[in-house]
N, C-alpha and C positions, 0 to 999 in steps of 0.2 A: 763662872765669872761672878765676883761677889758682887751686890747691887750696892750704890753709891746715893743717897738720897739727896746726894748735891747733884747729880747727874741725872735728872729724869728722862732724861730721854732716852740713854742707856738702859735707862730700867727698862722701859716701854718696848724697848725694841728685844730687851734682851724675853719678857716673858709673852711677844708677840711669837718670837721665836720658838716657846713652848706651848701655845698652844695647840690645837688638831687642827686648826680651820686654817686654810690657807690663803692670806688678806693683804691686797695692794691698795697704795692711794695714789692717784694720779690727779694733777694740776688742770686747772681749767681748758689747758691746750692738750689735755690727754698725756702725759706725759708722766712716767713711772716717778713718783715722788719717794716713795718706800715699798718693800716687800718683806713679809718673811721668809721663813725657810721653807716652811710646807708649801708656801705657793710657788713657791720653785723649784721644789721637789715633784708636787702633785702635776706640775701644769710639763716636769722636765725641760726648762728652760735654758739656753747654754749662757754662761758665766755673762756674755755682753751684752745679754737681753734682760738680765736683770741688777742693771746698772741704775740710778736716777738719770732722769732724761730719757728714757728708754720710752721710744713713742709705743702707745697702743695698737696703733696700729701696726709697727713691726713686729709687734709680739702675735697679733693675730696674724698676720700673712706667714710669719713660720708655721704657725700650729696650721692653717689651711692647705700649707706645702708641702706640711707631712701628713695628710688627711685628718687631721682629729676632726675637719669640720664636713666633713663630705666628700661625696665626686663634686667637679666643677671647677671653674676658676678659680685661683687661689685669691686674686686681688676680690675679685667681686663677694667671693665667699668671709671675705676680711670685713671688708663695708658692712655686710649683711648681720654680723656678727656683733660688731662696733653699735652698730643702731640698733641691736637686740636688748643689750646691757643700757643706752643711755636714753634710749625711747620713752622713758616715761619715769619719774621722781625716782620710783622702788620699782623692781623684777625680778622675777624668780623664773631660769631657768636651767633645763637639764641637758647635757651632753654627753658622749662617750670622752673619757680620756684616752691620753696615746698609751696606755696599758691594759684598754679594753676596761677601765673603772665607770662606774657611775658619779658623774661629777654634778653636785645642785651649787648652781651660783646666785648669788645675793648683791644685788648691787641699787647703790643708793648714789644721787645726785646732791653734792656738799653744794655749802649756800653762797660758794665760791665760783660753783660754775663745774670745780671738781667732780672726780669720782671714785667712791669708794665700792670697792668688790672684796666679796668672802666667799669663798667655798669648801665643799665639804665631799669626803668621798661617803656616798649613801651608797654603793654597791649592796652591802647588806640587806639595807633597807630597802632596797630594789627587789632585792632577790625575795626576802619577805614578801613585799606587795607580789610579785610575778606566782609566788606559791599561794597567796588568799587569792588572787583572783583566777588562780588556776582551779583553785578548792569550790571558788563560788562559781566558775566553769562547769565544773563535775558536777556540783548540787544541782544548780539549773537543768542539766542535761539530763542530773537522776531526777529530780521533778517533775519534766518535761516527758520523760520516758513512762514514770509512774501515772504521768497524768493522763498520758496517752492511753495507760491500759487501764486505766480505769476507766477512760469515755469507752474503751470498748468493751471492758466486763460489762456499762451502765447499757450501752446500748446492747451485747446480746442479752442482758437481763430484760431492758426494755421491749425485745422480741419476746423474749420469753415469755416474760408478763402478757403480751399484748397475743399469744398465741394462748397461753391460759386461759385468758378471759375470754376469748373465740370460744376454748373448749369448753368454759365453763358456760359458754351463754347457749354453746350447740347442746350440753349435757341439760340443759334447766329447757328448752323446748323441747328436748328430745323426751325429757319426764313430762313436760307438761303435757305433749299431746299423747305419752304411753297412759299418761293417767285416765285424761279421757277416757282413753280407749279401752282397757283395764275396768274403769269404775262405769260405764256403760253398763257393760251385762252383770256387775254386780251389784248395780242398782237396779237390775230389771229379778236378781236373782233377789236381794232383801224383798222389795214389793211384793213376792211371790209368796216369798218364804211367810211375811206378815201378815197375806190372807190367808195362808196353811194355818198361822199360828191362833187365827182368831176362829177358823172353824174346828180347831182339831181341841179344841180345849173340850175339856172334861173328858175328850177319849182316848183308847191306847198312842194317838200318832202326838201329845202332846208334847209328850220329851222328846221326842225324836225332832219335832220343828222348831220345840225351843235350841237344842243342840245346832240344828244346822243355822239357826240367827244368830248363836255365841261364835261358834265357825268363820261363817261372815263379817262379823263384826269384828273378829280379831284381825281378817285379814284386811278391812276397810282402816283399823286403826293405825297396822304397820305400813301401807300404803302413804297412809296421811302424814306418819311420823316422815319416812324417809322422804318423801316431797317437801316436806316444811325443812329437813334438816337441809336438802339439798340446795331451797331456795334462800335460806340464811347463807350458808358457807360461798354459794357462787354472788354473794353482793346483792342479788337483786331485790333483795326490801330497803324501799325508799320509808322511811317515818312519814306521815302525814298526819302529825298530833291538830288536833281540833277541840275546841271547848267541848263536851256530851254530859249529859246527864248521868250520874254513875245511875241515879235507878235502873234506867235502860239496857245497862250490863246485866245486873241484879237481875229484874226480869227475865232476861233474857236468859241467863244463867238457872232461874229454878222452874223455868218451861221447860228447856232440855235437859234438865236432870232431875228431877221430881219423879219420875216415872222411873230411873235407873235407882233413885237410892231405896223407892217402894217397893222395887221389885224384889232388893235386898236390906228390906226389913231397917233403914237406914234412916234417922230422924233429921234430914235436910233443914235447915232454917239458914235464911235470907233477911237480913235486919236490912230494912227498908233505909234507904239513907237521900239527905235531901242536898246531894253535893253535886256540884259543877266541876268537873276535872278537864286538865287538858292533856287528850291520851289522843293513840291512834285506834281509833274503834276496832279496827280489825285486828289487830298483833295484837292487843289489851284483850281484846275479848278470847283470839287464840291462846294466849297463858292463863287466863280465866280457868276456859275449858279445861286445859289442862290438869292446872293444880287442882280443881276440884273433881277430876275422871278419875285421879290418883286418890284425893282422900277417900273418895267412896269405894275404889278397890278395893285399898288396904286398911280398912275399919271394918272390924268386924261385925256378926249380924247385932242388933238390938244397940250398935253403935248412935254418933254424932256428929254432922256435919255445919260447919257455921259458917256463912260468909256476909261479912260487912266490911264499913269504914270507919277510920277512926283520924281523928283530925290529932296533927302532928305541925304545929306551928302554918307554916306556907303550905303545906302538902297534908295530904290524903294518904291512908295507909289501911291497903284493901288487904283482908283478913282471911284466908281458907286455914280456918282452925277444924282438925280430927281429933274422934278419940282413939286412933288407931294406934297400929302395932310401934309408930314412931324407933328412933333409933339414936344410938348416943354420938357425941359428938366425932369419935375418931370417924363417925362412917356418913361424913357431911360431904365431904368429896366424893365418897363414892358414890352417893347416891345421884348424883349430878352425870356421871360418866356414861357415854353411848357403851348400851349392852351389856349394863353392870344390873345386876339386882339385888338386894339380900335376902337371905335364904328362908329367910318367913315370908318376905315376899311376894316368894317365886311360888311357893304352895298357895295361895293365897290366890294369886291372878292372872291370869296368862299373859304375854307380852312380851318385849324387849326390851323394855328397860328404856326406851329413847324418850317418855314424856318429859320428864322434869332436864335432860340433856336441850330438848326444844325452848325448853323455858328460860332456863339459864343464858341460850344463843340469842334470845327475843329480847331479853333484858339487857345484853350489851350492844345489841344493835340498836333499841329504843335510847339507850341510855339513860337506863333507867338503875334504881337498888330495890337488888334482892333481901329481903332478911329471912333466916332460918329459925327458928326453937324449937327442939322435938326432944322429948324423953323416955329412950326406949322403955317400951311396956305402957305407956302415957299416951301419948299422942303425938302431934305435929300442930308449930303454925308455919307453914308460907306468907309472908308481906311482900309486897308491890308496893313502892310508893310511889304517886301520880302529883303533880303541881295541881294545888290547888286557884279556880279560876273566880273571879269577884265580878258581876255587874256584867255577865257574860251570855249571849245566849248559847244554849245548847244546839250543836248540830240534830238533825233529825235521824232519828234510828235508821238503817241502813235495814236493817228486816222488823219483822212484826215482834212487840213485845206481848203479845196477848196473854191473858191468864192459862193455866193450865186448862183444858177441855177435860168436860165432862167424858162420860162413856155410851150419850145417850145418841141416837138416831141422827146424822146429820138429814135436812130435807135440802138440797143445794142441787142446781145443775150446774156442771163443771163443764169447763170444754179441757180438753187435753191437749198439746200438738209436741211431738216429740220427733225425730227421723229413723227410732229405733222401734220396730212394729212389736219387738216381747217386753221395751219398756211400757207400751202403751196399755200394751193385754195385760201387765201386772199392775199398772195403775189403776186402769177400768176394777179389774175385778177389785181391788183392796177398796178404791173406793162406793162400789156399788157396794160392798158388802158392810160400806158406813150409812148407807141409805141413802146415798147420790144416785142423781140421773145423771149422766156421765157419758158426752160423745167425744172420739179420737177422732184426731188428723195426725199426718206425716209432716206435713203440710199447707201454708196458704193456697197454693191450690188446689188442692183436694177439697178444703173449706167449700173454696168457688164453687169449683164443678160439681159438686155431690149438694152443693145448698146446706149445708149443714145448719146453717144457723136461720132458716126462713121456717118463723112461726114456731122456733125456741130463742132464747132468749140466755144466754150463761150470767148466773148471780157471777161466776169468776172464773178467770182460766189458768192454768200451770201453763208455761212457756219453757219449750228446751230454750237452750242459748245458742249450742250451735246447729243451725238445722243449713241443708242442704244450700237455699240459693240466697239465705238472708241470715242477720240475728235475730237472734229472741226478742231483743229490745225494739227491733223495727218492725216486729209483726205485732207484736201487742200494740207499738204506734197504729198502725195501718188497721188492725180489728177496732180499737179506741175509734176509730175515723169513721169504719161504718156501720158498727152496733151501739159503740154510746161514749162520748168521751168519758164516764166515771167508770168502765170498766174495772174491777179489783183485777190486780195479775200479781203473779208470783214467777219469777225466771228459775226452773230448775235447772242446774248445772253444776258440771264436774268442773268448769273453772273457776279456781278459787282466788284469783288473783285480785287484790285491790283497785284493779283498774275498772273491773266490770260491777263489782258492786258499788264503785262513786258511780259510772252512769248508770246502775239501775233507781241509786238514791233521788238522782238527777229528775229523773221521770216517776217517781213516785212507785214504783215496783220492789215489791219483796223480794228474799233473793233466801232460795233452799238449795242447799248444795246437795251433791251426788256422793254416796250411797241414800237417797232419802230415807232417813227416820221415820217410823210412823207418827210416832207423838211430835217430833216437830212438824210434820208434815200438815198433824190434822189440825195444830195451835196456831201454826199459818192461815189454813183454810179458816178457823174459827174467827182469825182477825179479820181475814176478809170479806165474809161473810156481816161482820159486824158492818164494813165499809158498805156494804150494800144494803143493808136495812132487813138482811135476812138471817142474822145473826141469834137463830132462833133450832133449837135442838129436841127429836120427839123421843123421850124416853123410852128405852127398851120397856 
């Protein structure tokens, strides 16, 4: 039908007629004013229902008669229906058609009291939303499913874990008390060995006792290595950095080694340094040890040892410079690696290879930086860098930093008390054979009952740690109590744990660990004896 632009109403209806939405207006009394086609198609209305005049609500009681709107009453289902659409200005709602379609109706309240409705078949759009929220169904349920197995991969990891750290806490006492037990009689065997070694000199048995102290010593140091590797990897070092005095390391550092680099011909120097750091004494001092056990290994004889500090802005940068066999750089990793060694070396020094592996483990648990420089055929430097501390006091040395001791005559009475009766005979004799008077106990009560100390007097005593019915620490209290409170003591012990050397710091006690060294042994004694006012040596 061609459109008439005299006839607009015609037009209206006619392109009412083409569009998709299917759209009636009804008169303020409800009553069908116009319709198009689609709505009498969509809604399947018989020819008298879409008449003008045609009340709304007859049009809804057919559709309710023939179910479009439900089970139930037809008349009530009509009402319900009617007040759906005019309950409020604008609505928007959805129902089945009678062809099973998705019908969304639009119905707006004219300012006549009228009403206008549009609707549209959204089946598709139904079917769309029913497939995303089907989709968003399935994801949730794979999320939920995934998520589920992950709380339980987390929790048997969580077991896992929490079963490791059992094993790993069972494997670190089960070494610490093998160690004791282990470094017991091989602390009673070095003591033995170092009175052999000081009488056998200048005769046939002198190699033979130096051989069995190298012996020894290799196997005190692989002992030591695999306890420290084990106590890093199972967690159990807590950092406890503290302000100290770097001298105090320094010290510390060329009392125990002074005697190992003379004995290989090794020109050790210690540049005195007058810095404040904040380290953890103990882990700081054990990479110390380390890095310079190694340069004096692997330097050859008439070599160079150096160790200082050197100020690097905020920080401190402690120095173990050699002039040894060093290495180029492809062999920087290996030289870090548990049971690696290279092959000059390995001729060179006996061992495993775990020092500088210990080092490297201490510096990422301190968190600290490591630096490397070494030029094979040249040498090596190792750096540590430590925070430097301002306006800070130093904590107090946890062991004696005494000078290195002479070789002369010690005059000292010692008390000894240990629970091991061949570490005691090996003490006795090493140190009678320094010129000490020198009484042993097992024990506080043997003290008692045998009178040990009525009408002698001890300038100082060695104290095991662990003795049968007390510690070390509470017997040296309890002697302090009834011979003199400035007693000097020194706690000898194979545990090495930072827990027992804060409380021996606590109570003013040195602390020599097990296999005992000679020369740190006698540079202890030489401090303590200074503590007592008898700090005096009679030349051979």
């Amino acid at each position: 039908m061609p459109l008439h632009p005299e006839d607009p109403a015609s037009a209206l209806r006619l392109a009412m007629d083409h569009i998709q939405l299917g759209v009636a207006v009804f008169d303020a009394g409800l009553r069908l004013v116009v319709s198009n086609r689609n709505y009498n198609h969509l809604l399947a209305l018989p020819a008298d229902l879409t008449r003008p005049g045609t009340a709304l609500f007859d049009i809804a009681l057919f559709m309710a008669e023939r179910g479009d709107l439900g089970a139930g009453d037809a008349a009530r289902l009509a009402i319900e229906r009617i007040n759906a659409l005019t309950a409020s200005p604008t609505t928007v709602t959805q129902r089945l058609g009678h062809g099973g379609q998705a019908l969304e109706f639009h119905s707006s309240r004219l300012p006549d009291g009228g009403l206008a409705i549009s609707f549209a078949d959204v089946t598709a759009k139904v079917h769309v939303e029913q497939q995303l929220a089907q989709v968003n169904q399935n994801l949730e349920r794979r999320v939920e499913e995934r998520t589920s197995a992950l709380r339980q991969v987390n929790a048997e990891l969580e077991v896992a874990r929490a079963k490791a750290d059992a094993s790993n806490h069972d494997k670190t006492r089960f070494l610490a008390a093998a160690s004791h037990d282990l470094l017991q009689p091989l602390n009673a065997a070095r003591l033995y060995t170092s009175t052999l070694i000081e009488r056998a000199k200048s005769t046939a048995f002198a190699e033979l006792a130096n051989s069995i102290e190298a012996s020894l010593t290799a196997v005190e140091d692989i002992m030591s290595a695999l306890l420290d590797i084990s106590r890093i990897d199972s967690g159990a070092i807590k950092p406890a950095p503290v302000p100290m005095a770097a001298q105090d390391l320094l010290k510390k550092t060329e009392v125990e080694f002074a005697p190992m680099a003379r004995e290989r011909s090794i020109a050790l120097r210690i540049v005195p340094a007058a810095a404040t750091v904040l380290a953890d004494k103990a882990y700081v001092g054990r990479i110390v040890q380390n890095l310079v056990s190694n340069a004096i290994k692997y330097t050859p004889v008439g070599g160079k040892v150096l160790v200082g500090l050197r100020r690097r802005g905020n920080r401190w940068r402690l120095d173990v410079i050699d002039t040894g066999i060093g290495f180029n750089r492809d062999q920087h990793k290996l030289v870090f690696a548990e049971f690696s060694r290279l092959e000059r070396g390995a001729r060179m020094a006996q061992g495993l290879g775990l020092g500088l592996s210990i080092v490297q483990r201490l510096v990422t648990a301190l968190g600290l930086t490591l630096e490397l420089d070494s030029r094979e055929g040249h040498g090596s430097r190792f750096s540590i860098y430590l925070p430097a501390v301002r306006h800070a006091r130093p904590a107090g040395a946890t062991e004696l930093a005494a000078p290195e001791p002479g070789f002369g005559t010690l005059s000292l009475r010692v008390l000894c008390v240990d629970n091991e009766r061949a570490i005691l005979e090996a003490m006795e004799g090493l140190l009678a054979h320094w010129g000490c008077d020198v009484r042993t106990a097992l024990s506080l009560k043997q003290i008692d009952r045998e009178r040990l100390l009525e009408g002698w007097y001890p300038d100082l005593v060695l104290m095991d740690y662990h003795l049968d019915q007390t510690s070390g620490l509470d017997a040296i209290e309890w002697l302090r109590h009834n011979v003199g409170g400035h007693l000097p003591a020194a706690l000898v012990t194979a545990d090495r744990s930072p827990a027992v050397r804060a409380l021996a710091e606590e109570r003013g006690v040195a602390v020599i660990t097990k296999p005992v060294k000679p020369a740190a042994l006698r540079a202890t004694i030489s401090g303590l004896a200074n503590q007592s006012g008898r700090g005096t040596q009679r030349p051979n």
